[in-house]
C-alpha positions as CSV (number, residue, x, y, z in Angstrom):
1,X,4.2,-31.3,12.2
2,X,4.9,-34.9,13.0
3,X,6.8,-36.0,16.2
4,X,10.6,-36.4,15.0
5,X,10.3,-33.6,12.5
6,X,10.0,-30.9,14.0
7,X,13.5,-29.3,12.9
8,X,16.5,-27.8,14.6
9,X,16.1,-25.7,17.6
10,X,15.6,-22.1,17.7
11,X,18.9,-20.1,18.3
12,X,18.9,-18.0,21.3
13,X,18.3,-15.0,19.1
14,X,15.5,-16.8,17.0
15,X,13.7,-17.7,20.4
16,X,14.5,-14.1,21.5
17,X,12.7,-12.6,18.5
18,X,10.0,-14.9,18.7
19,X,9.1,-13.6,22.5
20,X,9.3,-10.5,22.1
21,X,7.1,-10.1,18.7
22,X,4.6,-12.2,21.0
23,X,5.0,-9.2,23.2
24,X,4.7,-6.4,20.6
25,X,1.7,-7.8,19.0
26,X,-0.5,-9.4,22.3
27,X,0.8,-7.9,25.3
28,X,1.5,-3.8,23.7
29,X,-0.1,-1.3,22.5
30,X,0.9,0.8,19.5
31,X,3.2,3.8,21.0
32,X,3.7,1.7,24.4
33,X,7.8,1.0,25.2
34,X,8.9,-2.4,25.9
35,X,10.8,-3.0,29.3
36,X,14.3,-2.3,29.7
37,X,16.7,-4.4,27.7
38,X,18.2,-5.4,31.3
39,X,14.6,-6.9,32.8
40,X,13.9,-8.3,28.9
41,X,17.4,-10.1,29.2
42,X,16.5,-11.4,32.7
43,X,13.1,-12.3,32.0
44,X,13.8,-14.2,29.2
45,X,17.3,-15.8,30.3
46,X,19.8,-14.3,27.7
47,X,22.3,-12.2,27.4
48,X,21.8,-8.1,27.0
49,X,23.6,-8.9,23.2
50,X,21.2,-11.3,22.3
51,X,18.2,-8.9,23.5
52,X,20.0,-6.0,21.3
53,X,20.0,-8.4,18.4
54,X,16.7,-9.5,18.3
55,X,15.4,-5.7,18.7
56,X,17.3,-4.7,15.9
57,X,15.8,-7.4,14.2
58,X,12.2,-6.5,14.6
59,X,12.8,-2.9,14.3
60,X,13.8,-3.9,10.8
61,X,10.4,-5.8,10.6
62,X,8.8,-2.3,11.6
63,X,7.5,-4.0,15.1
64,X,9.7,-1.1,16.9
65,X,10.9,1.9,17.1
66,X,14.6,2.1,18.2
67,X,15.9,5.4,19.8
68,X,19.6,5.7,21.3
69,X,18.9,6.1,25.5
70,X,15.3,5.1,24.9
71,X,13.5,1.8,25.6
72,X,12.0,0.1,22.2
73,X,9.1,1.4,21.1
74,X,5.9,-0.4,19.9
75,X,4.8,0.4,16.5
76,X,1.4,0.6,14.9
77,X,1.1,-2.3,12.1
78,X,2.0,-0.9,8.6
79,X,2.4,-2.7,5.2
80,X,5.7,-0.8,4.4
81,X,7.6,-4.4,3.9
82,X,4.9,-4.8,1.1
83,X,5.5,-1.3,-0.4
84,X,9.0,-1.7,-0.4
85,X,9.0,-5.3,-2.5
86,X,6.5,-3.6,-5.1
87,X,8.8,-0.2,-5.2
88,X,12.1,-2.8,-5.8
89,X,10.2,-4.8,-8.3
90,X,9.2,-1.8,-10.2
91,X,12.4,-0.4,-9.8
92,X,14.6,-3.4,-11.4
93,X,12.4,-3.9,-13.7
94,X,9.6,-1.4,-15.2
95,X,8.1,-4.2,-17.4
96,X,6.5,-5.3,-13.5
97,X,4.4,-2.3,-13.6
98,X,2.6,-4.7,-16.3
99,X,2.1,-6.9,-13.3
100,X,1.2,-4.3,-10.7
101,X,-1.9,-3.5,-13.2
102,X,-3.0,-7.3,-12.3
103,X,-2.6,-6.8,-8.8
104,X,-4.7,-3.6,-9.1
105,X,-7.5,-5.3,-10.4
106,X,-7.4,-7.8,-7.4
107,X,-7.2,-5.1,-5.0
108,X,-9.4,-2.2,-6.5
109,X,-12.3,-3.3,-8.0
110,X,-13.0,-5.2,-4.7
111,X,-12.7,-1.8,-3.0
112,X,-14.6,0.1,-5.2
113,X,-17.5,-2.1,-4.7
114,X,-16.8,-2.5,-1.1
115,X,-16.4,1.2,-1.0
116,X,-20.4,1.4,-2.7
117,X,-22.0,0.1,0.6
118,X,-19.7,1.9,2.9
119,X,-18.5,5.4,1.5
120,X,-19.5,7.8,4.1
121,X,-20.2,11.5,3.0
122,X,-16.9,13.0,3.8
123,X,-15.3,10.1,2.0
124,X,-17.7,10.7,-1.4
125,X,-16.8,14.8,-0.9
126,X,-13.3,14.1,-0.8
127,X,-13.5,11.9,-3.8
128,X,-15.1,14.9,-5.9
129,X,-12.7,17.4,-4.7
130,X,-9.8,14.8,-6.1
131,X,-11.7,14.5,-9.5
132,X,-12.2,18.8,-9.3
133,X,-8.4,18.9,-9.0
134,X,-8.0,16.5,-11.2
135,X,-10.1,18.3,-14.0
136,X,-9.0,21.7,-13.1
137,X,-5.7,21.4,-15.4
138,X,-5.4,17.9,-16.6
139,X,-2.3,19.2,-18.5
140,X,-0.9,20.1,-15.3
141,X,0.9,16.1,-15.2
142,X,2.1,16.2,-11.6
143,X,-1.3,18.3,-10.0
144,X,-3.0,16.1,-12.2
145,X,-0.8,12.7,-10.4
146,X,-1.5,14.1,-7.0
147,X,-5.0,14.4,-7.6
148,X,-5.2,10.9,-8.9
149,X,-3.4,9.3,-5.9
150,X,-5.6,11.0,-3.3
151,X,-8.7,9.9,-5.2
152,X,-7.8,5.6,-5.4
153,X,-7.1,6.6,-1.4
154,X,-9.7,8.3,-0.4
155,X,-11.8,5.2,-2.3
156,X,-9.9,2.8,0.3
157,X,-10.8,5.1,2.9
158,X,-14.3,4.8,1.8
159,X,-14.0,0.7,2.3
160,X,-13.7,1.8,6.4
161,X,-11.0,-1.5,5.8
162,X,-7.7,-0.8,7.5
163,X,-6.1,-3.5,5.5
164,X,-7.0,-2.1,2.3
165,X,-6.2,0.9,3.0
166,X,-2.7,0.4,4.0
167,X,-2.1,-1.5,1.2
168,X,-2.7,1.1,-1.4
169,X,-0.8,3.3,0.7
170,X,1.8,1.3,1.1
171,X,1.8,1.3,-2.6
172,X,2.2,4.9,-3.4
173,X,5.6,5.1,-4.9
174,X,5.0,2.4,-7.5
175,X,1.2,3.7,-8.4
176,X,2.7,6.8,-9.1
177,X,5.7,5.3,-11.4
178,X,2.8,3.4,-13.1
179,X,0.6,6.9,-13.0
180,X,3.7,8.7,-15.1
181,X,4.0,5.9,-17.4
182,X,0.6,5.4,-18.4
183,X,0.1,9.2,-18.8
184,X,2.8,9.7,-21.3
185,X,1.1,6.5,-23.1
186,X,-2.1,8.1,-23.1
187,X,-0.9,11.4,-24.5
188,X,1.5,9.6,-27.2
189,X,-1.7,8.1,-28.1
190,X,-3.3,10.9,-29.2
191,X,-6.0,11.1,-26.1
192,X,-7.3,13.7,-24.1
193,X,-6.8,13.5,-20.3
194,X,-10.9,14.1,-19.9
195,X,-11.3,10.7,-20.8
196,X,-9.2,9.4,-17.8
197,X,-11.3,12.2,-15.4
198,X,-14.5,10.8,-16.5
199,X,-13.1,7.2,-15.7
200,X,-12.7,8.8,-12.4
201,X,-16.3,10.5,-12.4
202,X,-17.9,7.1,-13.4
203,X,-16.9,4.9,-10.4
204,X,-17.7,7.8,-8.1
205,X,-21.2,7.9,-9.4
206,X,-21.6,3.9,-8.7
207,X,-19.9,4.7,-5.4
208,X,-22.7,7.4,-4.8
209,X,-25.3,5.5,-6.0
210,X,-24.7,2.7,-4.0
211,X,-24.0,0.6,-7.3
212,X,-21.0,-2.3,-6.3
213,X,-21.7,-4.2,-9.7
214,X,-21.4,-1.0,-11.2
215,X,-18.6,0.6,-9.3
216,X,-16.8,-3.0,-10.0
217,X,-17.0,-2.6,-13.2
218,X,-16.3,0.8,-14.1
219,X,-13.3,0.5,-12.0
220,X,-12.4,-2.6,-14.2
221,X,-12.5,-0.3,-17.1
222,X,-10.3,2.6,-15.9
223,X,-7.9,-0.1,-15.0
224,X,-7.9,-1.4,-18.8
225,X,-7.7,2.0,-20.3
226,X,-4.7,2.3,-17.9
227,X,-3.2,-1.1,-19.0
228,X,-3.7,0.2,-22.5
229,X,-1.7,3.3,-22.2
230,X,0.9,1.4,-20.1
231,X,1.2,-0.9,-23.4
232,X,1.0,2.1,-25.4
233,X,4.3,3.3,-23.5
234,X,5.5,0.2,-23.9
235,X,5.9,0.2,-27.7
236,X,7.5,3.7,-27.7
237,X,10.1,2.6,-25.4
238,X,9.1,4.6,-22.2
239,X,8.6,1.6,-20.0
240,X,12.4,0.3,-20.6
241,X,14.0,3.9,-20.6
């Protein structure tokens, strides 16, 4: 920023909430408790209030943890922000889970290759026993859900990426809307759910193999079968109801 434009000074509170996420994020650890809001107040020159306000505030950012007689306490990072703006999307408007199929392409066919040069053992084993559960009952829609979810995580576990990980996590509630949607889609169809297991069964034999080209891709084709039945839902109304 050039001299002369550098904008209007920080509030008190704005300045407050600056130092103390500096704090939180260089000078903590995750599960550590920030001073008392009297020494915060004096170190920084304001007033208790203004402390107050600017925990509250990064509480609500998920920096802190804020218990009544307790000093704040630091908070490991989480992508919940990022859930939560997917889960409203979706929420307001289903035709987004259209969207959140492009997003999953983005995000999981990078971790399905990523997750073919890094899967450990106990990550591929937990993978199968998704895909067991999975083909136990495939009629079984909520089992069948479940089963599903821990599979996509379990294949960010694999990535050993934190980031990745949280993300799909943190995306949960709006998979599984998506999930429900694109199953009915699939069964007004016509299709068997075995099709949709041995999606599953193909990118974990990549993933085994050590295959990312091939993990990429058959990840990239579950996802289209998935857009598919989501469009399938789509025309039959379920998407809007």
């Amino acid at each position: 920023m050039e001299p002369g434009n550098e904008g209007p000074p920080a509030t008190a509170t704005e300045a407050t909430i600056a130092a103390l996420e500096r704090m939180a994020l260089e000078e903590f650890e995750p599960g550590d408790h920030l001073p008392s809001e009297a020494t915060l107040a004096t170190t920084l020159g304001v007033s208790r209030l203004t402390v107050r306000e600017a925990t509250r505030a990064l509480a609500a950012r998920g920096y802190l943890e804020l218990r009544k007689g307790r000093r704040p306490k630091i908070l490991a990072p989480s992508g919940s922000l990022v859930g939560d703006y997917f889960k409203a999307s979706v929420r307001r408007d289903p035709m987004a889970l259209l969207e959140l199929i492009e997003v999953r392409r983005a995000l999981e066919v990078h971790i399905a290759a990523l997750a073919a040069t890094r899967a450990s053992r106990s990550a591929l084993s937990s993978m199968q026993d998704a895909i067991e559960q999975m083909a136990r009952d495939p009629d079984d829609e909520e089992t069948f859900h479940e089963a599903d979810m821990r599979f996509h995580e379990a294949l960010a576990a694999a990535t050993d990426n934190k980031m990745l990980r949280q993300l799909i996590e943190q995306l949960a509630e709006p998979l599984l809307t998506s999930r429900r949607r694109s199953y009915a889609g699939h069964k007004r169809d016509g299709s068997k759910m075995d099709g949709v297991v041995e999606d599953h069964r193909a990118i974990l034999r990549a993933v085994e193999a050590r295959d990312a080209a091939g993990a990429a891709a058959a990840m990239r084709h579950h996802l289209s079968v998935t857009e598919r039945d989501l469009h399938a839902a789509l025309r039959d109304g379920e998407l809007t109801a």
